[in-house]
C-alpha positions in Angstrom: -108.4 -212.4 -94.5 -109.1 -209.9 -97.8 -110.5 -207.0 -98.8 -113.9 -207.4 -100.4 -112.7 -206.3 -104.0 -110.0 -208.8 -103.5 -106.8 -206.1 -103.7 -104.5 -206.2 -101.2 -102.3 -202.5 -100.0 -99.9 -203.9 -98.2 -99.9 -207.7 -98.5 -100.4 -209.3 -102.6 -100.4 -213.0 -103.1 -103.9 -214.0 -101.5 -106.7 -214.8 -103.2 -109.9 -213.1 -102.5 -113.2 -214.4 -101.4 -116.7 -213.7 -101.2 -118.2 -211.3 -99.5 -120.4 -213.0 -98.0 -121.2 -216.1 -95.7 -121.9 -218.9 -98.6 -122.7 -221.2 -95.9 -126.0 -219.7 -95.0 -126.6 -218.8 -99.0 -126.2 -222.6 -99.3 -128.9 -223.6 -96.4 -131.4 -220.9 -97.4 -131.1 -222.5 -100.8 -131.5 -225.9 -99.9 -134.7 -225.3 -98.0 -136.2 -223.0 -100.8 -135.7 -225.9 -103.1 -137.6 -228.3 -100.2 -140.2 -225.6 -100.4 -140.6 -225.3 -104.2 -140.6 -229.2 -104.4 -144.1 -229.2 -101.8 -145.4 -226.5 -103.7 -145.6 -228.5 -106.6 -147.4 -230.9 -104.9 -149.6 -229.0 -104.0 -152.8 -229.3 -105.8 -152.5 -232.6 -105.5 -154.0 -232.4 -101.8 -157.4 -232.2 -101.8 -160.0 -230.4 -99.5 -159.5 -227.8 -97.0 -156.9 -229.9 -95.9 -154.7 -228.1 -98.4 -154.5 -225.4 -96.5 -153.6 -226.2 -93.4 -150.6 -228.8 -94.8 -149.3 -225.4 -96.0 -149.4 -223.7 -93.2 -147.7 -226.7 -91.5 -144.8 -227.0 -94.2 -143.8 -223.7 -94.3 -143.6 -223.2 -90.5 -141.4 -226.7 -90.5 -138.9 -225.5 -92.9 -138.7 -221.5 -91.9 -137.8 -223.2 -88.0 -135.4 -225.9 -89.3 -133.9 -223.3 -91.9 -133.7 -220.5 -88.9 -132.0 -223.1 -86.7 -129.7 -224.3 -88.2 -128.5 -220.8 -90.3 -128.1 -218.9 -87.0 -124.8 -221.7 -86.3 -123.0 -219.6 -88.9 -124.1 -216.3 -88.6 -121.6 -213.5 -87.7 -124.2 -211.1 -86.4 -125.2 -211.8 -83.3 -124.0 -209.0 -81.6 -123.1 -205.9 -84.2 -121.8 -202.4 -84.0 -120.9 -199.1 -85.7 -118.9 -195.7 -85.7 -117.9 -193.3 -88.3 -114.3 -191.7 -87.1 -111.2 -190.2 -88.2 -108.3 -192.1 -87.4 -105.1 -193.5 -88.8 -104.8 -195.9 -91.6 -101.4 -197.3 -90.9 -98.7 -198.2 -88.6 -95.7 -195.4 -88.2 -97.6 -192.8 -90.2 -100.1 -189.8 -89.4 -102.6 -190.1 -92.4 -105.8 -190.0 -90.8 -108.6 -191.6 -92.9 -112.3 -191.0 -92.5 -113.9 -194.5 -92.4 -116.9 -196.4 -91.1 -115.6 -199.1 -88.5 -118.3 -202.5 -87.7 -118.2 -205.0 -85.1 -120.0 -208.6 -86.0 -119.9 -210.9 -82.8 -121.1 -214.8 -83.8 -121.2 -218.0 -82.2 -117.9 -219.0 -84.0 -116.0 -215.7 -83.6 -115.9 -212.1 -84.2 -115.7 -209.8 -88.2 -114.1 -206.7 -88.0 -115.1 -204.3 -91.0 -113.5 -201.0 -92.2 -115.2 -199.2 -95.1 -113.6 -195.6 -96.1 -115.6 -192.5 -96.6 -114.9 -192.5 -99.3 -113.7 -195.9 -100.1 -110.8 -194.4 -102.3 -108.6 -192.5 -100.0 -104.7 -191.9 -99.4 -103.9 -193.7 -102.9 -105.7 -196.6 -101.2 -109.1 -198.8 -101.5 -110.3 -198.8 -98.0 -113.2 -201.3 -98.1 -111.9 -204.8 -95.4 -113.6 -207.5 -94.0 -111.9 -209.6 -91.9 -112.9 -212.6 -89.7 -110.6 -214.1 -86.4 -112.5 -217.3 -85.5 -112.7 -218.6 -82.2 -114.5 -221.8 -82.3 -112.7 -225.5 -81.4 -110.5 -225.7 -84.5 -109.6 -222.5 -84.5 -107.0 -220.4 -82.6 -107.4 -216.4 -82.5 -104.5 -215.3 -81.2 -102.7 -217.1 -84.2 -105.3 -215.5 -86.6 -104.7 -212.3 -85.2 -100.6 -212.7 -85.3 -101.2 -213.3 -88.9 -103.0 -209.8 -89.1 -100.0 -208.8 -87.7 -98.0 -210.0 -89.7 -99.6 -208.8 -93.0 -99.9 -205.7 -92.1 -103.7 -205.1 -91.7 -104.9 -201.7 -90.8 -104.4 -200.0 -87.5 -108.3 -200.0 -86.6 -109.2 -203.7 -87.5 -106.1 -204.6 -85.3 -106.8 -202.5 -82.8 -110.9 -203.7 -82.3 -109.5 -207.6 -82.6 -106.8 -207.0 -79.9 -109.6 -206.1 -77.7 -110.9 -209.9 -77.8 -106.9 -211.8 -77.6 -106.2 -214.1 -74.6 -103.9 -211.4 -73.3 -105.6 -208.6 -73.6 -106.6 -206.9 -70.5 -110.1 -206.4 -71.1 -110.5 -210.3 -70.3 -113.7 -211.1 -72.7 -112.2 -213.5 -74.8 -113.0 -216.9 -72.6 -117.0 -215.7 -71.7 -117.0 -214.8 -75.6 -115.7 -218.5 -76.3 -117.3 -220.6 -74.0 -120.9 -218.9 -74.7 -120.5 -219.2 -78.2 -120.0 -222.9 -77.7 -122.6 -223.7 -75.7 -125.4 -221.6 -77.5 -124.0 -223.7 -80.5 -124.3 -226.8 -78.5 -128.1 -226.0 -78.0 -129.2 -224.6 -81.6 -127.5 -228.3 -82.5 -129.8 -230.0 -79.9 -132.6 -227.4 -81.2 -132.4 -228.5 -84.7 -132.5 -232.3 -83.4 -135.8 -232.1 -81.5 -136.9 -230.1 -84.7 -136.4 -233.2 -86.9 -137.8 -235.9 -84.0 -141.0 -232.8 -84.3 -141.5 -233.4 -87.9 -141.3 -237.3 -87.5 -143.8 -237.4 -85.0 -146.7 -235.0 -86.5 -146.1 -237.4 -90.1 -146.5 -240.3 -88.4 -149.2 -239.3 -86.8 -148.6 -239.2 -83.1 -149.8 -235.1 -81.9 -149.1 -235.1 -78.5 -145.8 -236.2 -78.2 -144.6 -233.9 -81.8 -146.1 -230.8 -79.3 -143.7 -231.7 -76.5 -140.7 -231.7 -79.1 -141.3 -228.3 -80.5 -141.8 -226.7 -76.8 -138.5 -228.8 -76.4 -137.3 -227.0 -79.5 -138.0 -223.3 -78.0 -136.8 -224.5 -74.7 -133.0 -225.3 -76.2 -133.4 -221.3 -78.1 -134.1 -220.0 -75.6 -131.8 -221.4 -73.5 -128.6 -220.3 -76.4 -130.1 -216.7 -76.1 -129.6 -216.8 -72.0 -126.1 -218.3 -72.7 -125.1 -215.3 -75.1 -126.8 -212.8 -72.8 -124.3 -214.1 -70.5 -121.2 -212.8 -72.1 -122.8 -210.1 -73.6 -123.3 -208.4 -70.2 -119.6 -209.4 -68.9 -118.1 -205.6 -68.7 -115.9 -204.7 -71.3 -112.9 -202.4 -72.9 -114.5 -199.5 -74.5 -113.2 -199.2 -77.9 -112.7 -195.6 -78.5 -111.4 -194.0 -81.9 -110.8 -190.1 -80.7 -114.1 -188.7 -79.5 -115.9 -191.4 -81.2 -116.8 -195.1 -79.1 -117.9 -198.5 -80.9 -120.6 -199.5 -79.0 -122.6 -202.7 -79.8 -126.2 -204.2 -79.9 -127.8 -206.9 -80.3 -127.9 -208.1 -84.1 -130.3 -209.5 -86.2 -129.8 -213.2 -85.5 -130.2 -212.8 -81.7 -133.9 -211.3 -82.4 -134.3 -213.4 -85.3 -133.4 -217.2 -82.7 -135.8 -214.6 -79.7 -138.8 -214.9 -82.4 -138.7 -218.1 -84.0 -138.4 -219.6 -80.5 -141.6 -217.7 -79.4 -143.2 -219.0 -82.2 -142.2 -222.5 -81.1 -143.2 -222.1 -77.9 -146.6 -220.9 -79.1 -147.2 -223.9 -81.6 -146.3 -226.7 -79.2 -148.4 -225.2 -76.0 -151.2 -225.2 -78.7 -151.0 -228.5 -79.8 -150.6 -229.6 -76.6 -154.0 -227.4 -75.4 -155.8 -228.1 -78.5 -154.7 -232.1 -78.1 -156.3 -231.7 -74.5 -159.4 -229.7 -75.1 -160.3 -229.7 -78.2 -158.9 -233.1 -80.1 -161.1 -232.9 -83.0 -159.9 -229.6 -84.2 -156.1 -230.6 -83.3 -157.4 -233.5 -85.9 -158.9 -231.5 -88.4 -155.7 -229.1 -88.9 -153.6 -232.5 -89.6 -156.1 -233.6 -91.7 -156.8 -236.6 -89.8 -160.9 -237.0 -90.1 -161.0 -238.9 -93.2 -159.0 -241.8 -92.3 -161.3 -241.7 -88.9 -164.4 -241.6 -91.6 -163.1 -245.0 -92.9 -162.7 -246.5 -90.2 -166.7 -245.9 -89.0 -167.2 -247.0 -92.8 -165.4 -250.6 -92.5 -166.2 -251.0 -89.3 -170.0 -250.3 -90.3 -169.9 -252.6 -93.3 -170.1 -255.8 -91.6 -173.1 -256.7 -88.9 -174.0 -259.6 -87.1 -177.0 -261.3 -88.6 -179.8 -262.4 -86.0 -179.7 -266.0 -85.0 -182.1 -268.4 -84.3 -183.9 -269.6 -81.2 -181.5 -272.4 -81.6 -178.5 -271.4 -82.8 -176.0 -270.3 -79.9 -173.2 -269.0 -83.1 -173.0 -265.3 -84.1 -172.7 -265.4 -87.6 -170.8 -262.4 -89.1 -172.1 -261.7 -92.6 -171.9 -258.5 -94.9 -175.1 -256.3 -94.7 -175.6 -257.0 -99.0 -175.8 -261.0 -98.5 -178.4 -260.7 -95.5 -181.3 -262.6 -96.9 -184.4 -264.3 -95.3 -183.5 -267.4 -93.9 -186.7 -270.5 -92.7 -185.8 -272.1 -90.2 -187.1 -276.0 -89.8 -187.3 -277.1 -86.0 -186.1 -280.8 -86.2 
């Protein structure tokens, strides 16, 4: 737990961190580097084919990258209020501040930002994560807040989603998050079996993976809805109430399983209807124009009145043959 500048008001001794989730810098990167390494290799592709092996590689890697980013995103469900309300424990200074909500998968960041940040001899500018998931126990995280002395609003949101708190939404928080994890993890799995199948190439069977793939997004998104509509404590600061919405990863897993669900129902269509097409996008009519070629390239010559054998000879050696009856 720190403040984003790294100073600590009430607590010294911990070291700082960043700012921001590194493990989605760290996947975004990885997949920017996949993409820079195919564009290099690029020209090398010949045809109109070029094109459409684009198209295909950057629609691979923006689904694998949104899949598996949105496991460790903290923005699933966000929220804001600007209020006046007290700073610390046993005192009446009231501080003007700007007071977010972050709901993820893994568990919930409360942030307090001070209008302005310098206020009451004080740098008011926290971030502060209580984690949820397996490994993790938030009622311990949040008796450590406790114990270090972390300001009265951030304490006061996180109580709201403790085990004993009255408002009850810490087990339909938990046990959604899990299981819309469990399915981005299946997700990102039929994904990969997806890309195998189009490379190698087998059409049909890559389309029923991706609609597989939006199936299991889909299907997180109606397990968060689930909590997210469980009724819960209002979270008021004086006049003032922290409501939340949905965030930015919820619409962002909504989209990119839409667009699934539109790219496998066309392969599938096109596979069905129009195969030639499905063919030509994968770049699959010149190895079908070598085959006609080799199988072309060899004929059976004519055979005599008296010879029962079909002799199998290339077209540039056919040559007149006389044949002597005996």
């Amino acid at each position: 737990m720190t403040l984003w500048n790294g100073s600590f008001p009430f607590y010294p001794g911990t070291n700082a961190c960043f700012p921001f989730d590194t493990t989605g810098a760290v996947i975004v990167s990885v997949f920017l580097s996949m993409l820079a390494t195919f564009i290099i290799i690029l020209p090398g592709i010949r045809g109109r084919g070029r094109l459409f092996w684009f198209l295909r590689v950057v629609m691979g890697l923006f689904v694998g990258a949104v899949v598996l980013t949105i496991q460790f995103t903290r923005d699933w469900e966000t929220g804001w209020v600007t209020a006046n309300t007290s700073y610390k424990s046993f005192s009446r200074a009231l501080v003007n501040a700007d007071i977010g909500l972050h709901i993820g998968l893994a568990g919930v960041n409360v942030t307090l930002v001070g209008n302005p940040v310098n206020q009451v001899n004080e740098t008011i500018n926290y971030n502060e994560h209580f984690a949820w998931s397996f490994d993790a126990d938030y009622d311990h995280s949040y008796g450590e807040g406790l114990e270090k002395g972390l300001p009265s609003p951030i304490l006061y949101v996180a109580e709201k989603f403790t085990t004993q708190s009255p408002c009850g939404v810490h087990r339909q928080y938990r046990i959604s998050g899990h299981y819309a994890s469990l399915t981005l993890w299946m997700a990102f799995c039929t994904w990969l079996i997806s890309i195998l199948l189009f490379s190698m190439p087998i059409l049909l069977y890559g389309g029923y993976m991706l609609l597989l793939t939006a199936t299991l997004m889909l299907f997180s998104l109606l397990f968060f809805f689930t909590a997210r509509n469980t009724p819960k404590c209002p979270i008021q600061f004086g006049p003032a109430s922290l409501k939340t919405e949905y965030g930015g990863s919820f619409w962002l897993t909504l989209a990119t399983g839409l667009l699934c669900l539109l790219l496998g129902l066309g392969v599938i269509i096109l596979n069905s209807v129009q195969p030639e097409k499905l063919k030509l996008v994968f770049n699959l009519d010149e190895g079908k124009g070598e085959e006609k070629v080799r199988d072309k390239s060899y004929l059976p010559a004519e055979p005599s009145s008296f010879v029962q054998d079909v002799l199998m000879v290339p077209v540039g050696e056919l040559c007149e043959v006389t044949a002597t009856q005996l």
